[in-house]
FIKEBA-37055 format. One record per residue (C-alpha): residue number from 1; residue in three letters; z, y, x. Coordinates in Angstrom, 2 decimals, padded with zeros to 5 digits. Example, Ala and Ser with C-alpha at 12.3 -4.5 7.8 and 13.67 -1.06 7.14 Angstrom:
% FIKEBA-37055
   seq   type        zz        yy        xx
     1    ALA    007.80   -004.50    012.30
     2    SER    007.14   -001.06    013.67
***
This chain:
% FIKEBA-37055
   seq   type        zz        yy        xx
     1    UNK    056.37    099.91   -021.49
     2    UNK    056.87    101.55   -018.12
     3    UNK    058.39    100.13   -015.67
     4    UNK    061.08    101.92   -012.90
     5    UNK    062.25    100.35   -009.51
     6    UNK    064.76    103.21   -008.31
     7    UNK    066.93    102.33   -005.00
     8    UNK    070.05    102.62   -006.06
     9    UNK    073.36    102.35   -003.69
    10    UNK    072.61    099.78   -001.91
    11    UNK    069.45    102.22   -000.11
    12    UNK    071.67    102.94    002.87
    13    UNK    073.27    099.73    003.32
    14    UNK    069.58    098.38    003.83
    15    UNK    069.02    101.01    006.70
    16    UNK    066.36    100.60    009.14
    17    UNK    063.97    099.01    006.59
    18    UNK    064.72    101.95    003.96
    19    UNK    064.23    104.79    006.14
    20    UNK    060.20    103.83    006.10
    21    UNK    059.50    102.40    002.22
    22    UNK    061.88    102.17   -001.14
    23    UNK    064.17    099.21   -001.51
    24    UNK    061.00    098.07   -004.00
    25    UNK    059.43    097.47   -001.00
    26    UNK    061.03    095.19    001.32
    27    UNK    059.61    091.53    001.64
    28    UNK    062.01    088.55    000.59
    29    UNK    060.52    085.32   -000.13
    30    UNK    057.00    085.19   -000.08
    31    UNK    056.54    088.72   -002.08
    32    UNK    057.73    092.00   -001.75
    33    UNK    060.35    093.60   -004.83
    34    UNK    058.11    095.15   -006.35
    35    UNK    055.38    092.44   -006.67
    36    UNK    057.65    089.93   -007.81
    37    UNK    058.71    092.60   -010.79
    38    UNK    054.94    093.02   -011.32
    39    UNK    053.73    089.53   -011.69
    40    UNK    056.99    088.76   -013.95
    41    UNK    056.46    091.77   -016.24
    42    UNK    052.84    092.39   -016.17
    43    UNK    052.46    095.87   -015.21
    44    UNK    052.15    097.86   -012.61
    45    UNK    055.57    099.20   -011.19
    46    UNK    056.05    102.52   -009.38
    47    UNK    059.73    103.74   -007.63
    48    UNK    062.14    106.80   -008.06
    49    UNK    063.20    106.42   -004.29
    50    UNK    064.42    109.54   -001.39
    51    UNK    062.16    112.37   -001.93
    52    UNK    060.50    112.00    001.38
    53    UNK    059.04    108.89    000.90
    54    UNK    058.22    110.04   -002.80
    55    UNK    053.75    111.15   -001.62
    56    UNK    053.41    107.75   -000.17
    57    UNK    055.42    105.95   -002.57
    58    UNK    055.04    108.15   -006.01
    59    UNK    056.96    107.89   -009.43
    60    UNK    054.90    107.84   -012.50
    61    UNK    057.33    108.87   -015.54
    62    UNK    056.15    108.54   -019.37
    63    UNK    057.79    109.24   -022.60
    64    UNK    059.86    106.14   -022.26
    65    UNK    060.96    104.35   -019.32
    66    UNK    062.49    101.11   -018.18
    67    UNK    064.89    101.73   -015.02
    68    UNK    065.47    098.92   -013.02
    69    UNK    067.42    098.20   -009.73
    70    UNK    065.46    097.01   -007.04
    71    UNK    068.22    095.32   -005.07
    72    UNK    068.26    093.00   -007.89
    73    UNK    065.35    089.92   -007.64
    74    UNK    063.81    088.83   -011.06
    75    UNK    064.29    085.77   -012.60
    76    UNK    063.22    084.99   -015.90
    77    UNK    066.52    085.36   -018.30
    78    UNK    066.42    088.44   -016.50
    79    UNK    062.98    089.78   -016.81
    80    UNK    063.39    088.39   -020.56
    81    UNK    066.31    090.62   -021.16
    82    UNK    064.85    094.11   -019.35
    83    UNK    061.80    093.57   -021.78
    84    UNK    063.73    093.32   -025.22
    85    UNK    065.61    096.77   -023.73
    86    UNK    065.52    099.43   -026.50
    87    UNK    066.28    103.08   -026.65
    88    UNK    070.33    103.44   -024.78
    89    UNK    070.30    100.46   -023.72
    90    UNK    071.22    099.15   -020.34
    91    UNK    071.81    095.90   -018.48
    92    UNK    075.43    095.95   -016.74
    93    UNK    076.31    092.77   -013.46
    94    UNK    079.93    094.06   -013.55
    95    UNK    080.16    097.65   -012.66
    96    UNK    076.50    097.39   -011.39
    97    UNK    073.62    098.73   -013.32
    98    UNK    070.55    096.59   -013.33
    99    UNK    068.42    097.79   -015.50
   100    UNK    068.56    100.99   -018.35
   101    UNK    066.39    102.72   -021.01
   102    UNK    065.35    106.17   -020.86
   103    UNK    063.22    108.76   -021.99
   104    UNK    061.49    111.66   -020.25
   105    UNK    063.76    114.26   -022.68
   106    UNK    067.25    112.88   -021.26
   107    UNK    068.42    115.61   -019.09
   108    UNK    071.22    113.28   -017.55
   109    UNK    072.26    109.83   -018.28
   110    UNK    075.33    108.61   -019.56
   111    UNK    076.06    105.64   -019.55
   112    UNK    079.52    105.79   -021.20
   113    UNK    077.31    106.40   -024.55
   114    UNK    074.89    103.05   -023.86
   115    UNK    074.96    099.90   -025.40
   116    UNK    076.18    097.33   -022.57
   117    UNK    074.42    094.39   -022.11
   118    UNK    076.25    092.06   -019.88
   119    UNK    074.79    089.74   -017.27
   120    UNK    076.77    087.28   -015.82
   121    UNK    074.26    084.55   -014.60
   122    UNK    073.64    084.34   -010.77
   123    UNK    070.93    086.71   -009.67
   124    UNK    070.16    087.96   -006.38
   125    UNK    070.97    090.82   -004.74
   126    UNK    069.73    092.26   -001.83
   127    UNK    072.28    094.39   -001.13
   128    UNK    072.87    094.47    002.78
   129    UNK    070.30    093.83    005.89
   130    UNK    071.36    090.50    006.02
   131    UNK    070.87    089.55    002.82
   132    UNK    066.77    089.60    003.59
   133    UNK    067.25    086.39    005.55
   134    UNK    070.12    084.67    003.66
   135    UNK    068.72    084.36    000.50
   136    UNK    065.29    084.08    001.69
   137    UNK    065.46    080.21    001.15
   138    UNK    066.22    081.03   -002.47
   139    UNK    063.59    083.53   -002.56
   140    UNK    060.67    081.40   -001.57
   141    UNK    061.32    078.75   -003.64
   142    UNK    061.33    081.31   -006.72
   143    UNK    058.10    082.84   -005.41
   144    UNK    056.32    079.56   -004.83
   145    UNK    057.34    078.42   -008.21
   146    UNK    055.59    081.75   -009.76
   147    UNK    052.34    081.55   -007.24
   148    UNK    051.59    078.37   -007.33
   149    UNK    052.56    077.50   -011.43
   150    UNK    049.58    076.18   -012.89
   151    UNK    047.29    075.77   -010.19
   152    UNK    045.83    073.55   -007.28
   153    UNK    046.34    073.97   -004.12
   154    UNK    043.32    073.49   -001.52
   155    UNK    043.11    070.05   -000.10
   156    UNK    045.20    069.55    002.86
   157    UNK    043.11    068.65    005.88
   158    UNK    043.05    065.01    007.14
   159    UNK    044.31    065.67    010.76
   160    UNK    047.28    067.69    009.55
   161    UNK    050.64    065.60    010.00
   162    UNK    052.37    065.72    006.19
   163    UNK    055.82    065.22    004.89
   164    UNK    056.61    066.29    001.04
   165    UNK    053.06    067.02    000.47
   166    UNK    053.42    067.64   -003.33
   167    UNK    055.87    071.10   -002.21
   168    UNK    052.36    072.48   -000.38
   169    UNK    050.54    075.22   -001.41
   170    UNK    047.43    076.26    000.34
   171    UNK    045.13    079.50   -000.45
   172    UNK    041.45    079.94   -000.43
   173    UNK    040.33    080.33    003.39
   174    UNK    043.59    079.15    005.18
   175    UNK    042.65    077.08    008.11
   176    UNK    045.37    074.58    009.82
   177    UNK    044.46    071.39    011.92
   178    UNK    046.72    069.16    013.85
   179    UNK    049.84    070.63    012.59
   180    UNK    052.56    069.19    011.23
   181    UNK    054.19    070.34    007.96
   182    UNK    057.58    068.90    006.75
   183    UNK    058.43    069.97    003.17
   184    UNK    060.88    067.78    002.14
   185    UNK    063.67    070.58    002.86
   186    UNK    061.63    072.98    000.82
   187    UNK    058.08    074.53    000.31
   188    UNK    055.37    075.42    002.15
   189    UNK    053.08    078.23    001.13
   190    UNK    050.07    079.01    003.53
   191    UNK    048.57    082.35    001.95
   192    UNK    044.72    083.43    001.85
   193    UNK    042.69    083.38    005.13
   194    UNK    045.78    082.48    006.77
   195    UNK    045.52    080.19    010.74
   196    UNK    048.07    077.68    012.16
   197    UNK    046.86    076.74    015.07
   198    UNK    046.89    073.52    016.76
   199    UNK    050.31    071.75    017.91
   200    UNK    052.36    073.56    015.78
   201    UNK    055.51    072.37    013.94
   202    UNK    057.03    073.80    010.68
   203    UNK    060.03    072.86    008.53
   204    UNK    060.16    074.57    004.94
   205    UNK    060.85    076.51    003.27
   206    UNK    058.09    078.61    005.09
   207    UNK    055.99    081.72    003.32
   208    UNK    052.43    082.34    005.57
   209    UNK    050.97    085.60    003.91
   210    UNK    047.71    086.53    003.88
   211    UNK    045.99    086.68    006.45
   212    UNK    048.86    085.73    008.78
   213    UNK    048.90    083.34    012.17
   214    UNK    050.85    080.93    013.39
   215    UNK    049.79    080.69    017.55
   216    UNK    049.36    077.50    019.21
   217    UNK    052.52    074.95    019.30
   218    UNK    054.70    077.07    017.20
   219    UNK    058.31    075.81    016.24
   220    UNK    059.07    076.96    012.68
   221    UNK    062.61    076.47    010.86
   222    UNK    062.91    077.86    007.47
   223    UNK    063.54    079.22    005.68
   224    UNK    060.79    081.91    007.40
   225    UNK    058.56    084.25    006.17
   226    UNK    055.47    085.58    007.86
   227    UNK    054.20    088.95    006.26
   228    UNK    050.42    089.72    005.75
   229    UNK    048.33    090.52    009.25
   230    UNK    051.34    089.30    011.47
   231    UNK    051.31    086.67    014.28
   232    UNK    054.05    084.27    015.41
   233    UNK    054.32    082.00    018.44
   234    UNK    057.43    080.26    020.11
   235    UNK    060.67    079.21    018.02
   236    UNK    061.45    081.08    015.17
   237    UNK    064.26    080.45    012.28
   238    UNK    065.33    081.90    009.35
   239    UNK    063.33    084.91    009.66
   240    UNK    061.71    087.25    007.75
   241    UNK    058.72    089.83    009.63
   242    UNK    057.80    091.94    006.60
   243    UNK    053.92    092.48    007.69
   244    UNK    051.60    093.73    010.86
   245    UNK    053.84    092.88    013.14
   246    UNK    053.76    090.83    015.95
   247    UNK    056.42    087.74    017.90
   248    UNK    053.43    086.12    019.63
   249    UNK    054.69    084.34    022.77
   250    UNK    057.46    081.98    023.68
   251    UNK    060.43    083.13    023.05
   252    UNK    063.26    082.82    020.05
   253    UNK    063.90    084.57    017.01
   254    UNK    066.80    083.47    014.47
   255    UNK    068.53    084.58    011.59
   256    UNK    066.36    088.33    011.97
   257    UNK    064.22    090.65    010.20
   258    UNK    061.40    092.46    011.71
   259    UNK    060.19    095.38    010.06
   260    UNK    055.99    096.05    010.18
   261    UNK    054.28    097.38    013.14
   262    UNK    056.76    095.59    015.45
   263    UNK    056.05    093.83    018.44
   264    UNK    058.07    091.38    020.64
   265    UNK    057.14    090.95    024.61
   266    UNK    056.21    087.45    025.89
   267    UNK    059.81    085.49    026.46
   268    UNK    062.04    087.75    023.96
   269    UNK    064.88    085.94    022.93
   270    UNK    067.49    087.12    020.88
   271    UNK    071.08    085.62    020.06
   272    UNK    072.01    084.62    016.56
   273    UNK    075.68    082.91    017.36
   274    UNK    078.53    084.61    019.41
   275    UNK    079.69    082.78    021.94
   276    UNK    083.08    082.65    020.56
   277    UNK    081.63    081.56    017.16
   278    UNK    083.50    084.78    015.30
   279    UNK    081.80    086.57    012.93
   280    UNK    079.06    089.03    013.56
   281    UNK    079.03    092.90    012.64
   282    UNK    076.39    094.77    012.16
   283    UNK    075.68    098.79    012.69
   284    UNK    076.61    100.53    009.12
   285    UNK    074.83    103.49    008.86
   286    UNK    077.18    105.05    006.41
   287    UNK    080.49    104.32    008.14
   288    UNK    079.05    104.90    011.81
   289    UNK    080.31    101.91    012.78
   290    UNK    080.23    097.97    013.10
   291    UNK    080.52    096.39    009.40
   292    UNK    081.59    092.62    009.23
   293    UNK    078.50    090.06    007.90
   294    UNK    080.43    087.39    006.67
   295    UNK    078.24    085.69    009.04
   296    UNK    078.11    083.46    011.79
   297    UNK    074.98    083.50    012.45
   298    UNK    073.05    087.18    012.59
   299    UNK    070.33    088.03    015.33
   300    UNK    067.89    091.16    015.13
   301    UNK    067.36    093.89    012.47
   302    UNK    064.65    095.73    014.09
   303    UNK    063.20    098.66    011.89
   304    UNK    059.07    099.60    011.85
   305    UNK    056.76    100.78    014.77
   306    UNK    059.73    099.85    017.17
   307    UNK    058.54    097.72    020.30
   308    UNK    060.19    095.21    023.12
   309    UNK    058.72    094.78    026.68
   310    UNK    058.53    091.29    027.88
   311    UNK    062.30    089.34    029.36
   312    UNK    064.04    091.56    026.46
   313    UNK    067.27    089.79    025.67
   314    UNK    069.01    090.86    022.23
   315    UNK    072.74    090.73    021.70
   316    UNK    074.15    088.61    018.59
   317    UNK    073.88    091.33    015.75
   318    UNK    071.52    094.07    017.03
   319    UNK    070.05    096.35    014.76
   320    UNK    067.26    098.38    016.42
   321    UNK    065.92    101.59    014.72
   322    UNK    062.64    102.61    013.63
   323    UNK    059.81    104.14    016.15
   324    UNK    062.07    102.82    019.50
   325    UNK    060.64    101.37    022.83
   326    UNK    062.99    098.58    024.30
   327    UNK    062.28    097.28    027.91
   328    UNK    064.16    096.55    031.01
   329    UNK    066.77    093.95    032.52
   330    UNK    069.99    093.27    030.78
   331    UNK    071.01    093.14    026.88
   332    UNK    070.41    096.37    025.24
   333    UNK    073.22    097.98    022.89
   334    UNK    073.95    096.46    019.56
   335    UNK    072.66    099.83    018.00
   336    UNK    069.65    101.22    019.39
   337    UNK    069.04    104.27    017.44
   338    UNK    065.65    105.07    016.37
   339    UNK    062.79    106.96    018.81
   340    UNK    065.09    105.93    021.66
   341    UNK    062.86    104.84    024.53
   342    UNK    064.66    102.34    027.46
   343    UNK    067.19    099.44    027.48
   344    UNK    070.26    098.32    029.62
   345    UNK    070.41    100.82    032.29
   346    UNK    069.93    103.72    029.51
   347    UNK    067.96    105.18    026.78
   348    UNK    066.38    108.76    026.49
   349    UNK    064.32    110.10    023.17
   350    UNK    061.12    108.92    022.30
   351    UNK    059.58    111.87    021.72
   352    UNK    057.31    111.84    018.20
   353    UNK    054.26    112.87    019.95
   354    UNK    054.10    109.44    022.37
   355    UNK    054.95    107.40    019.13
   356    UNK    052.93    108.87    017.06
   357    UNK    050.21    108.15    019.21
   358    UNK    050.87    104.41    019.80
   359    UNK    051.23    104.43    016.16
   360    UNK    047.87    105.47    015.36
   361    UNK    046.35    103.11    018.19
   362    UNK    048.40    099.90    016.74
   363    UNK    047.09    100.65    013.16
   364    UNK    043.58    101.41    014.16
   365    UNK    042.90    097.37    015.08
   366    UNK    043.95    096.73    011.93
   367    UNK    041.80    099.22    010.21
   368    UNK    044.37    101.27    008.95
   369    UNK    044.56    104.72    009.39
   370    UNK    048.01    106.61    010.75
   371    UNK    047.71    109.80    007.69
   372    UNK    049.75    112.62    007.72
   373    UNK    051.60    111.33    004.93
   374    UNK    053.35    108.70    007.77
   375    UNK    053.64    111.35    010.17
   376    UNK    055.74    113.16    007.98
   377    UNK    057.71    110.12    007.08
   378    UNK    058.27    109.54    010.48
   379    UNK    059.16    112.85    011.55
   380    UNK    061.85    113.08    008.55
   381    UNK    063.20    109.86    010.17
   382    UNK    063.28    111.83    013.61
   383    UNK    065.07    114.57    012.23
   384    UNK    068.03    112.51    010.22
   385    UNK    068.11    110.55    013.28
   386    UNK    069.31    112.76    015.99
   387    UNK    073.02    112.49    015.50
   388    UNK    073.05    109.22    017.20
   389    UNK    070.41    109.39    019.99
   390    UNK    072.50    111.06    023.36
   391    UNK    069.22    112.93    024.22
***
């Protein structure tokens, strides 16, 4: 069969980290969407996402498809259910579509004429910004579960400090000595080729992805998730930094999600509790204005390539664009709008040409080459952008 992940509504509600990659794509947990979907089902997955996106992130359509929402995580009454799906079929949570059948002939779907299937067993749902870090607890436990079933972790080095040792996982080439690892509030996975360096302290549940570091005297809470090829230093909790992206100094970083290609200065801090204790709000892209959380505790949604001098202080509930430059005294805005380039005392546009350029510089130490195919993604994101930058 041929597997779907299509974006659905909840695309814009997930806005910075959707203007850059499908909904398939963001990292919960220890995986990405999509690679959870293709270890459960077997196959490789491609996504029906904004035509922009669509020659970096291609849909391959057969005679018969499987359609499945990607805000939706699998689990495995779930997965069993979208692979018994036959011809006009389709999965309903509610008035939410999960999953449908379809064939390359079907003009137009219609669903009034399917055969509901109702789910009514807790899933998740990544349906907001927020969600990345609130259910990531849930997420990495699910991920470890289906990474590590089956198999033996390498040993644990002697000089490591170790609580809950039996909820570690360590890949092939991960080096950590004189750390200490508590995993009695949840799991620990250290991916392939993966450092923590000396001194440092971490609290599960905590995801370390390939080839990801942990700097000297690091103070992890989970539940946290490193991407692949990032770096983290100072106090960080309940986090998620999707991959290449960098928080390498002192400094804190709670209840956020960093995009990839990001970097915080040495000494960023950002707020995750107002000091009132009310809820936070968040940016909405689609209403233009500040949408209530449910939260108490929000900090940073910063979208890819953006940047942060050193001393940059974030507001409770900031949500920073993609391709911006932060620096300066003083708390920016709690919307910084993409390819905006200042901070406190004011921002003017980033033009695409300077980003573009520190773009291809960034990605070049990590051999990875800025193609035309991001430039254009980029530029699109430029473009749609405008209405909210004042220059």
């Amino acid at each position: 069969m041929n597997y779907i992940l299509f974006d659905g509504p909840s695309r814009n509600n997930l806005l910075p980290f959707t203007f850059t990659r499908p909904v398939a794509d963001i990292r919960v947990g220890i995986l990405t969407i999509r690679e959870k979907w293709e270890k459960h089902l077997g196959f490789t997955i491609t996504t029906l996402t904004e035509d922009y996106l669509s020659d970096k992130y291609p849909m391959v359509e057969l005679d018969e498809n499987v359609m499945i929402n990607a805000a939706y995580l699998p689990n495995k009454e779930l997965v069993a259910i979208i692979k018994g799906l036959e011809d006009n079929q389709a999965v309903f949570q509610g008035e939410d579509v999960i999953a449908f059948f379809s064939k390359d002939t079907q003009e137009e779907i219609d669903f009034e004429s399917y055969q509901a299937i109702e789910y009514d067993e807790d899933v998740i749902k990544i349906e907001h910004t927020w969600d990345i870090f609130a259910n990531n607890g849930e997420a990495i436990q699910a991920d470890f579960d289906l990474l590590t079933y089956d198999r033996q972790s390498e040993p644990i080095p002697s000089s490591n400090n170790v609580l809950g040792a039996q909820h570690i996982f360590i890949e092939e080439g991960a080096q950590l000595e004189f750390v200490t690892l508590n995993a009695n509030s949840g799991p620990i996975y250290i991916g392939k080729d993966a450092e923590i360096m000396e001194g440092s302290i971490i609290r599960g549940p905590f995801a370390l992805c390939e080839h990801a570091t942990v700097k000297l005297g690091a103070k992890i809470y989970g539940p946290t998730t490193v991407g692949p090829h990032s770096k983290v230093g100072g106090e960080v909790n309940n986090s998620v930094i999707f991959g290449y992206s960098n928080k390498g100094h002192d400094g804190f970083l709670g209840n956020s999600v960093l995009g990839e290609w990001c970097n915080l200065g040495a000494d960023t801090n950002n707020s995750n509790l107002k000091n009132n204790y009310a809820e936070v709000r968040l940016w909405d892209y689609q209403t233009q204005g500040f949408a209530r959380t449910g939260l108490q505790f929000c900090g940073l949604m910063m979208g890819d390539h953006s940047k942060c001098g050193i001393n940059t202080m974030f507001n409770t509930g900031t949500v920073v664009g993609v391709s911006s430059n932060i620096f300066g005294s003083g708390f920016p805005r709690n919307f910084v709008p993409s390819f905006s380039w200042g901070g406190h005392s004011g921002m003017t546009t980033y033009l695409t040409k300077k980003a573009f350029e520190v773009a291809e510089v960034v990605m070049k130490r990590r051999n990875i080459e800025f193609s035309e195919v991001d430039k254009a993604i980029l530029e699109h994101v430029f473009e749609v952008t405008k209405q909210w930058r004042k220059s």
